[in-house]
Every structure is written in C-alpha cells, then in structure tokens.
C-alpha positions, 0 to 999 in steps of 0.5 A, a space after each residue: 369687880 368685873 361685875 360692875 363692867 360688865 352688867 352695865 353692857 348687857 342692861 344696856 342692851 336689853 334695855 334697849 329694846 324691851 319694855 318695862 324693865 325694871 335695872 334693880 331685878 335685872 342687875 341681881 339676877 345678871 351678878 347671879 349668873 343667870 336670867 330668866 325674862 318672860 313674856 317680853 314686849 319689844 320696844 317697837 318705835 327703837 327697832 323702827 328708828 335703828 332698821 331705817 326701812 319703810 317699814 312700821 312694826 304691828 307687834 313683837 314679843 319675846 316669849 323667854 329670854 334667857 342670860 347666862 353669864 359665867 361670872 367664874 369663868 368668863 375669861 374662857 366660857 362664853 356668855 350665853 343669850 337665848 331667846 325662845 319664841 320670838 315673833 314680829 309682825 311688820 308692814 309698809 308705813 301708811 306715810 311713806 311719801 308724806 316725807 316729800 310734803 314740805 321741804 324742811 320736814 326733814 331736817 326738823 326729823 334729822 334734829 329730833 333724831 339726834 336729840 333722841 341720840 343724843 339723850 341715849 347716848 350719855 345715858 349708857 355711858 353714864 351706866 359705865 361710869 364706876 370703876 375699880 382701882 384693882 382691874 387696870 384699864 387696859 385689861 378691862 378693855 381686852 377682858 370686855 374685847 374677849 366676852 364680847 367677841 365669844 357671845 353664844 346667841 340662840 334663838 329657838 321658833 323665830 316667827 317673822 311676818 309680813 303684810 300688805 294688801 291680801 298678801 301674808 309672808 311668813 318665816 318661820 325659823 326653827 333654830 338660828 345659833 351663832 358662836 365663835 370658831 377657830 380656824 377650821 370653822 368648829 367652835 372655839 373661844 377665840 380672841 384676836 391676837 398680835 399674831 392672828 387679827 381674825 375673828 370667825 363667827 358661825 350662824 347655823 339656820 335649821 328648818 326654815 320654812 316661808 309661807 305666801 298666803 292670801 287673806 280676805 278682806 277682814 284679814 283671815 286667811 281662809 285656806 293655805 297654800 303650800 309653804 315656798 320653802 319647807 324646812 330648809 338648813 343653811 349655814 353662814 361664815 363670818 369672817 372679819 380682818 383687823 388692822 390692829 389690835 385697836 382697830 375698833 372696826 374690821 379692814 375685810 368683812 366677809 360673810 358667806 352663806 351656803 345652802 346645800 339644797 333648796 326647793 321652792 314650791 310656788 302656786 299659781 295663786 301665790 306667784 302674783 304674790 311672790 312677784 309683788 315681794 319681788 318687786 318691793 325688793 327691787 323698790 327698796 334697792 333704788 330707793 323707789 317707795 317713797 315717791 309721789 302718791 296719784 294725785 300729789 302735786 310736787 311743790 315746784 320750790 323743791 323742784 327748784 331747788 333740787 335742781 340748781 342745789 343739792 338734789 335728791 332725785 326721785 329715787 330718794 338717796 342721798 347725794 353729793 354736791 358735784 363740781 359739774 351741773 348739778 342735774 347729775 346728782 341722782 340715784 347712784 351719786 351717794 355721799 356720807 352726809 347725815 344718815 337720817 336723810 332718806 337713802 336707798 337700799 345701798 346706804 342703807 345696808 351700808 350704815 348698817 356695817 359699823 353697827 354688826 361688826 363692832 363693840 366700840 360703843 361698849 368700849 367708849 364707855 370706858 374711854 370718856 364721857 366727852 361728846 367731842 372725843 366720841 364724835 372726833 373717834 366717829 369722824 376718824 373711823 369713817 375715813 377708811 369704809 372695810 371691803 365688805 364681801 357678801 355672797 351666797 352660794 347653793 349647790 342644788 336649787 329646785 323651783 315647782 311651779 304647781 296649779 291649784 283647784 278647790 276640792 270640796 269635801 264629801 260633807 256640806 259643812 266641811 271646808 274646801 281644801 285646795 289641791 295642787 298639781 305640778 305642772 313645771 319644774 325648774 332645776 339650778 346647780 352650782 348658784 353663786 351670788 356675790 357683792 363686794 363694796 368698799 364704801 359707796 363709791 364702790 359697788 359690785 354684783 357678780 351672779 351665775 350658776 353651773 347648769 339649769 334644766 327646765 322639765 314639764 310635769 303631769 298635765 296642763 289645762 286638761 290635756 295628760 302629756 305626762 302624766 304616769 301612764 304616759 311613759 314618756 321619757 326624761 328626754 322629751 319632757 326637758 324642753 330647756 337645757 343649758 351650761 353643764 353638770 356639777 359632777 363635770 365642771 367640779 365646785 367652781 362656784 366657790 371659788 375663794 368663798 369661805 367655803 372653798 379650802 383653797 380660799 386665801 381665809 382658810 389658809 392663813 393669808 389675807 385676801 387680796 381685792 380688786 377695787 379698781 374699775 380698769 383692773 376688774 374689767 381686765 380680770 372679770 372678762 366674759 371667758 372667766 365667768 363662762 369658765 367658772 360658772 358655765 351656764 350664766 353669769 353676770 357681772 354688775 359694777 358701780 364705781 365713782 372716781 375722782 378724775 381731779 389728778 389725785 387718781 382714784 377717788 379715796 374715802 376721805 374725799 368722800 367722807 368729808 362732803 365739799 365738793 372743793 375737794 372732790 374735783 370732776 367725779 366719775 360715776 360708771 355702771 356697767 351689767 354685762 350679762 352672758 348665757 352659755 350654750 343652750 337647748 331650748 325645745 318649743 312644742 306645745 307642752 312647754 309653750 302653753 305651761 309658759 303661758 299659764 305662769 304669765 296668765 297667773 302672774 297676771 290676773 291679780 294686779 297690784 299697785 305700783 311702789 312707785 308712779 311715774 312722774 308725767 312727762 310735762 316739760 317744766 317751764 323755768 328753764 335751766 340756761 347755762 353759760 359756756 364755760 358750764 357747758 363745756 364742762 357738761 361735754 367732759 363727761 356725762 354718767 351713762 348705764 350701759 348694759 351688754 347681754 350675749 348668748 352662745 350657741 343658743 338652739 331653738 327647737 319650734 315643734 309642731 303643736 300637738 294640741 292647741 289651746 292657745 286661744 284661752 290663754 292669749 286674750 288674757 295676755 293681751 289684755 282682753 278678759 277671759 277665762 283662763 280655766 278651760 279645761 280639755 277634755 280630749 285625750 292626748 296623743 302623741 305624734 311621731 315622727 314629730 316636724 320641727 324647726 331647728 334654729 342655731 345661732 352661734 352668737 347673739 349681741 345686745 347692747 344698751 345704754 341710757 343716760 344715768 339722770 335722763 330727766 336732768 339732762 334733757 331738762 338742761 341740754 333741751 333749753 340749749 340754743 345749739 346743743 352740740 352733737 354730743 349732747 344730743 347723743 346722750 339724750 338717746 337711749 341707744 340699742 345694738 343687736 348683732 346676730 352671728 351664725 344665724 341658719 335654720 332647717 327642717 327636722 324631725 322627731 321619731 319615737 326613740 325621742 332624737 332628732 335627725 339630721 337638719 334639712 337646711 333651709 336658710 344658710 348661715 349669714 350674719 345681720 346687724 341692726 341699731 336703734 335709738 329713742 329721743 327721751 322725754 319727747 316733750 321737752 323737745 316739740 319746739 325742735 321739730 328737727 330732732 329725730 325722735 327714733 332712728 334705726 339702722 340695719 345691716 344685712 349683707 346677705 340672705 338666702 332661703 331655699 325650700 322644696 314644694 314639700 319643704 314648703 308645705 311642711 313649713 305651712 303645716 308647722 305654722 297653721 298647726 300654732 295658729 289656727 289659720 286654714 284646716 290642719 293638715 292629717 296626719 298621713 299628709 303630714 307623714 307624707 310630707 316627713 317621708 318625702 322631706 327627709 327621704 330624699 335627703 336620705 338617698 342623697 346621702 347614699 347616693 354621695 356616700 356610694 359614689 365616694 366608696 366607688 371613687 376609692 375602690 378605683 384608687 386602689 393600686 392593682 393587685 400583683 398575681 402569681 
C-alpha cells in the first residue's frame, strides 16, 4: 500500500522536530487522511543543531498543525500541511566564544555530533523499511518524487522575535503559502519530466509587519514604537533546473523575490537599535561573533598552530590547506571539510542548499540501509556544487526617519504615550540586489538602484521650515537628487530576473552564467551597471582558482581537501562601486536633519560582536627559507576596492538658522544635550547665496592586503623583505578628482538658481597615500615609513572680486559663528552687486555681438 511509503516520510518529518509525539495516533490519523495537532512544542536543541547560527531558541510552539493527505488522489492532488500560529523566541548563545577555550573542544563536538547523526539517520531509514511486491520500485521512487515536489505548505500568524540587550525584534507575518506552479507561474501539479527538467515553486508573503522595541531592565517594554515595516506583501519564485531526471540536487537554484512597495519608518529611539541588527548581519557574514571575550587570554599553542597548520584566523571559517605559507589561509579561503567546524555566513548558507532543495533523504530510504552507499552518494553530489542566484528586487522602496517625544495624558494615572514627528524621508526606486555563487570559490554581489531622492519634512529642533503652512515647494524641500525615474528608464532592474518576461527561465531556455573572473570583468563593466541601474551600483566578486596549469580551479578540486592536488590557488576580491550623476543641496534644513540621525545613532552605544586583538608583536617568529619566500612573492591575495562618482553637484547655502552648537559637541564626543529646542520663528531668506561645486568625476581607489596580521607577522621577521613585500604590507589609497570648479550662486523666490559666478576655474588633482600595517612589529626597522603621500596638482587658479569675497566670508560666518553675521540688507547688497554686474556683462556682450551682426548685413538695394 502507498500508505506503508509514505506515512513513514511524513512521521519522520514531524518527528523530527516536535515533542511528545506519540507514531501509533499519529500513523492512523495520517492512513485516515487528515491530521489535527494541537498545542505542539517545538524540539528546540534539533533546530539549533540544523540552523547552525549562534543563536540559542527560548521557546517555540505551534498552535494547530494540520495534515491533509489525499490518499485517493495523491497522484495529481497535493498534500497539504498548515500551521496556525507558530511563534519562536530566539537570542545570542551565552557561550559563543567558549569554542576558542581549548583547541580540541571541537573535535570532541564534531564527533558527538556525528554520533547523534548517525544515530537519527538509520532510525528514519529503519521506518522505511517495509515493502510491497505489488508497487514496483521504480514507481514508488517517481509516485514519492511527484508528492514530494507538490506539498502545499501554509503557514497562518508567523510570530518570530529576537532579543538582545534592551533591543526587542519582531516579525510577524499574517500568512506565508508555498505551492507548486506551471510555466506562467499559476499554480499547477507539475512534475519534472524527460521533456522539462524544471520545477517552480511560489512562496507568497501577506502582511508583513517588523517591529523594533526597547525593553527595561526587567524585560518589559514600557511603550511601543511605530512598527518599521507595516503590512508589507511580497512574492518569491523558485526555480530549479535539473540535469536528469535522477538528478537528486538541482544543476541552477534561482529564487527571486519582488516587493512592489516598501515603506520603513524608523525613529529616533529605534535607529541605534536598528544599526545594532545591522551590525549583527555583517558579523555573522565574516564570521565575527565568536572571537575573543575583553579580558580572554588566546592559548599561544593554537596560535601556533594556527599559524604554521591549518588556521582558522579570527573571522571563524573554515579554510584550506594551501601550497604557499600558511599565513594566507583566512577568511575568505573556504574548504568542504567538516561542516560542524565553525564557518561564517557563507558556509553557512551554502550548507544549507542541499537540504531546501532536495528529498534524497526520502528517496535513500528506499535505496538501502548501507552507510557506505549513503556516504559514497553524498561524496558523488558534493562534486559538482548547483549555480545558486538569489536576488530581491523592489520597485518603490520608502524610509521615514521620525523624532519622538513623550505626551503624557490629561490624567495622573494614565500612561505617556509617545508622538512621533517626521522630519526626513528617503525615497528609492527600481532596487536590485543580486548573489550568484557556485560553490565557495565562487561568490558574486551586484546591487543598485534606478533613482533616489531625499526630502525634508515638518520641523527640525523647533524651527518650522516646512511645515503646512509654510507653503514651501517640493523643489526646495529635496536637497538630494540622484540617477532617473522608473517611468523613463523602464524595468531594467529585472533584467533576467524570474520577474522579467524576456528571462531565458520564462521562455523556455536554460540560462547561461558567467562563473569565470576574467569574463565578468569584461561583461559587468561600470557603463553596463550605469546603463541599467542609472543611480548606483555595486558590483562585488570573490573568486578562487587554480593557477596549477589545470586552468580554472573545478569543484572536485576543492571537494577533496589535500592541497597536493589544489596547486597555487588564487584568491581575488574586488567592490567596485559607482554613483551616478547627483544633486546634492547643503542648506540648513538638510545639514541639521543629518546631524540629528548621527546624534541619535550615537547616544546609545553597544557593545561590539567582536574586539579587536591588540596589536602586540608576537615573539616566536615566523622564518622562511628562500625557496619559500620565492613562492611568497608569486602571488599575495589583496582586497581592492574602487569607488567613482559622475557628475556630482553640490550646493553650500547660507545657514538660515544655526543650531549647530547643539548637535556638534554630541558628535564629537563631548555630553550635551541634544534636545534644545528653538523657539524663534523661522523666516526664509531670499534670494538665498550659495556655492555651487561641480566635479565632473571623482576616483577612490583602495587595497589591503586580504590576511595583513599573517603577512607582517611572516615578512617583518624577514632580514631583507624585497620590495615587493614591503608593498603588500601597506594599505594603499588613490584619489583623482577631474573637473573639479566652483562658483557663487543664488536663490530667488521661485526656488531656481541662477547662473554660477565663476570663482575657482576648472583643473584637475591627484593625491596618494599609503599606511604601514601593524606598526609594532616593525620598530626594529626604523627605516621603513610608516605613511607616505603623494600629491599632484598641475594648476590652481582662484579669482574673486571685493564683494565676491565678502559674500564668501558672510557664507562661512553664517555656519560657523565666527565674528557678527552680516544683515540681511548687506547681504542683498552684497547679491545685487555680485550677480548685477555679471548681468550687465552679459548685456553688454550680448549688445555688442548684436551690433557686430547688424554691421555684416549685406546693403539693401533701393529703387
């Protein structure tokens, strides 16, 4: 009976992962179609061992599960699980750096682990084991294959939260779907086929709400801020390729996400918060949090052996043995060893691949119980890793930053209540951000977006610059302005993303990648971002070859782990960032709403994931001998960075109002209040003086070597580095600005500029620099720079009239307090005979040209 297949897949699943289960009631309820599960506790310490995070689960429970298998029909119904209400609770383990006490502590985990593996693994296999003469094995295989790739998951009122410190993140989803579809993405029962070796799955999200709260100190939140993200609705596609139809892991994973408007709200008591999550994001990506507590002392017998064996490094990932020294084995050298050693984000996610798109665990059940067949089928599938693209696209995306103040109720007893008050808005269209990665040796991030915009709103510290009854203009309340409109540059953005009709996916073709560093250089250059993004775009690659002669390096290299047969591996990473032309208007309105989200991003501070390690020369010296030298010189792994913008303008007003010595001493360090409030009345001035700055192309360059501590360690013990060495133990900076010119402008009442008055002609500068790491380890080189810089600058010419100059000097005193401010009728003054007389001038030309003309007129013949 199919019964007897499939009821042992499913109690093996919720077996799994819920307590006090009992398989008897479970089984006849299963054989009788439907289930009903109430009040389920989650088995907390198997998701902890499956999520691999540094995370530790408080609590999680299911409220209803529900299983609907159509036993009749299962051949072309779906079977259906939901779960109504499920919450978890989650925070940072206590212990996360306790894995560095001891050098063997984990090893002893990895094996305890694998027992535990190894002990569930026959078990579900065991559960397998009857069967019927009258179904033949192959059918089960496809019948199983089809049930499996059709299950309906929902899931009604999602509740997830997060804790740390005072912070309290919760998201709460109203409804999350996932179904099987057919070609034009509506939903299907579907199967791969000799024909069509493509699955497509939907996940459609409603009402997503995400909340940042703070709690007390007996864990209470007291009031609660606005939600970040209220009832947002996003869809994602799924679409896997296969080789074959025994194929038991795709060859290309996409899933795609879109979000058709998102609007996030953020206060000023929440955007420390919300940095602090930010931050935790990046720490889990380099594998930070994990590293040394204040105070811990590392055993110098791992350090050793970290640095002349297989090192982990301080970013906690995992890494492979190299043919060169072994001070170059760091964060981004990744390996396929054993997946309980700890890894960054990368790893992680990646080991994560095989388990969301695959049922071969449902399918080894049938196969055998033979531990040496299921390890020789794991080993064959880690040969060639799928081309995973993962990317999320939104076409409107909307940030509020808002201040917040208590307002107490009319009665004693009643409760504050907080108001809140938008003061700036950040607007975004057409974002892209995409990942493609094909094992670990290959890893690449490209994100930009269409057009941004960034408007002032109501009132800032007391002053009311736009508020309602100001009637102030959309023109003057956007001080930042880059790239262009959807409407004009069209849907780019989606370019061959499962949400682009033109996408090789949604016309029946296989999508071709390019995994090779070379080609991606040649194809993803600046001008093709800029062409389909317009405002920004970054583009970040990570790859690792093999320079051994074998060309590039191939995933069974890297899947078996000896560095015999890796030869000389390449590691290379490279950002290259670009911003497109931009408008950026600095008057006091946006200077001191700026200011206020620095000082609020800085009055509560956190504690770092992750403490530097002091920079203390260490005394057992590295000493290579020449050969190994030599090979040192081959290659040495840098990160190198460019960053260039075009055509950036930048408008310098004159400060209108000047509250700056409130918000500046809190920047810098100093305690102050940052609460003033003014109480004067705001009044425009107009016509506004202003300085306008054009630069036509600015060029930032920047490299680092990728394991620094490593390097200087191994190349400062040296008696005569080369130069070369001494190279890579700088960190190097370039800056080129071209077009570079400035000029005097105005502001009059209709909210234009008029035309620049030139002060600093158009010229060009260079300038470089570059920084000794790790000084320390170099004091008994007295020799050796520690910085050095370079600057070019062919020419420079500045020109000013008397009143140019005045009106410059009133522009800078009017920001910086300095000497008494001019009035407003010098100031005008000043305008009038600045642009005026430019003005004249113009005429004047303008006449004389006319004259010129008239006088090259041909003589009119009279009668």
């Amino acid at each position: 009976m199919l019964e007897s297949y499939v009821t042992p897949i499913l109690m093996s699943y919720v077996n799994r992962y819920i307590k006090n289960l009992k398989p008897s009631d479970l089984q006849l309820s299963l054989w009788g179609g439907d289930v009903v599960l109430s009040k389920l506790e989650l088995k907390l310490d198997v998701l902890e061992q499956e999520l691999k995070l540094p995370f530790t689960f408080l609590s999680g429970h299911i409220h209803e599960l529900r299983i609907h298998v159509p036993w009749t029909k299962l051949g072309s119904e779906p079977v259906v699980i939901t779960i109504n209400t499920m919450e978890c609770i989650l925070k940072l383990k206590d212990g996360i750096q306790d894995d560095h006490e001891s050098c063997g502590s984990n090893s002893t985990n990895r094996s305890t682990t694998e027992n535990t593996k190894s002990s569930i693994k026959p078990r579900r296999i065991q559960q397998a084991a009857p069967t019927d003469p009258d179904l033949p094995p192959g059918y089960v295989q496809s019948l199983i294959r089809r049930v499996v790739n059709n299950v309906n998951i929902v899931i009604n009122n999602l509740i997830l939260k997060y804790v740390e410190d005072d912070i309290v993140l919760s998201v709460n989803i109203t409804s999350a779907e996932c179904y099987t579809v057919g070609e034009l993405w509506d939903r299907a029962f579907m199967d791969i086929s000799a024909t069509d070796l493509v699955l497509r799955k939907v996940i459609n999200f409603s009402d997503c709400t995400v909340c940042l709260d703070k709690r007390n100190a007996s864990g209470k939140i007291e009031f609660y801020q606005d939600p970040l993200l209220y009832k947002c609705s996003f869809r994602t596609r799924l679409h896997f390729t296969y080789d074959n139809l025994n194929s038991k892991m795709p060859s290309v994973i996409k899933i795609h996400t879109l979000v058709e408007s998102l609007k996030l709200s953020i206060t000023d008591q929440q955007l420390p918060m919300f940095i602090r999550i930010m931050q935790l994001g990046i720490a889990l990506y380099y594998g930070e949090i994990g590293s040394f507590k204040e105070g811990e002392i590392e055993d110098p017998t791992c350090h050793n052996k970290d640095m002349l064996g297989n090192i982990t490094g301080s970013e906690d990932e995992t890494r492979i043995d190299m043919q060169y020294p072994t001070q170059y084995k760091g964060q981004e050298l990744y390996s396929q060893q054993d997946e309980e050693q700890p890894q960054g984000w990368v790893s992680w996610a990646w080991s994560f691949v095989p388990a969301i798109v695959s049922y071969d665990d449902g399918e080894e059940d049938f196969v055998g119980n033979d531990p040496a067949s299921t390890t020789h089928q794991q080993k064959a599938q880690a040969l060639k890793d799928p081309i995973v693209s993962i990317g999320f696209y939104c076409t409107k995306a909307t940030v509020t930053f808002k201040l917040t103040e208590m307002q107490a109720e009319s009665s004693y007893y009643s409760p504050q209540k907080v108001k809140s008050k938008e003061v700036l808005c950040w607007e975004q269209e057409g974002t892209t951000v995409e990942a493609l990665m094909m094992g670990e040796p290959f890893f690449d991030c490209q994100i930009g977006f269409v057009g941004c915009r960034a408007m002032c709103l109501k009132g800032i510290m007391g002053v009311k610059d736009f508020e309602e009854n100001m009637n102030r203009s959309e023109t003057e309340a956007c001080f930042f302005i880059c790239g262009e409109n959807l409407s004009t540059k069209g849907f780019t953005y989606l370019t061959n993303s499962l949400f682009d009709y033109r996408s090789p996916e949604n016309n029946g073709t296989r999508a071709e990648f390019i995994l090779d560093s070379t080609h991606h250089k040649e194809t993803y250059t600046e001008i093709a971002g800029m062409q389909r993004f317009g405002a920004f775009y970054m583009d970040y690659l990570y790859t690792m070859e093999n320079t051994s002669g074998k060309g590039s390096t191939n995933q069974q290299d890297f899947s078996s782990g000896k560095s015999e047969d890796l030869g000389t591996v390449q590691e290379k990473s490279t950002k290259s960032l670009v911003i497109g032309p931009l408008d950026f208007r600095l008057d006091s309105s946006a200077v001191h709403r700026i200011l206020k989200m620095i000082v609020c991003a800085l009055e509560h501070e956190y504690e770092p994931y992750s403490r530097l390690k002091s920079d203390i020369k260490d005394e057992n010296e590295t000493i290579l001998n020449p050969e190994e030298v030599a090979f040192l010189e081959e290659y040495i792994p840098t990160r190198h960075t460019s960053v260039t913008l075009l055509k950036c303008t930048c408008t310098i007003s004159m400060a209108e109002f000047n509250l700056l010595d409130h918000l500046l001493p809190v920047i810098m360090g100093e305690k102050n209040s940052s609460n003033f409030m003014n109480t004067t009345n705001f009044q425009s001035l107009r016509p506004l003086p202003s300085i306008r700055i054009l630069v036509d192309k600015i060029n930032v360059e920047h490299s680092v070597p990728m394991y620094a501590e490593q390097l200087v360690h191994v190349v400062s013990s040296l008696t005569q580095p080369s130069d070369n060495l001494l190279h890579y133990c700088y960190v190097h900076c370039y800056l080129k600005i071209f077009g570079f010119q400035a000029g005097l402008t105005s502001l009059d009442c209709s909210g234009s500029y008029c035309l620049p008055v030139p002060i600093i002609p158009s010229f060009s500068t260079a300038l470089y620099g570059k920084l000794l790491k790790l000084p320390t380890y170099w004091t008994k080189r007295s020799q050796i720079a520690i910085t050095e810089g370079i600057f070019e600058l062919p020419n420079l010419t500045i020109q000013a009239t008397r009143a140019q100059t005045l009106l410059l000097q009133a522009i800078y005193q009017s920001w910086s307090h300095l000497g008494s401010v001019s009035s407003s009728a010098v100031i005008e003054a000043l305008i009038n005979e600045v642009f005026l007389s430019i003005e004249i001038g113009c005429c004047y030309v303008a006449q004389v040209d006319l004259e010129l003309l008239a006088s090259n007129d041909p003589p009119t013949s009279t009668s």
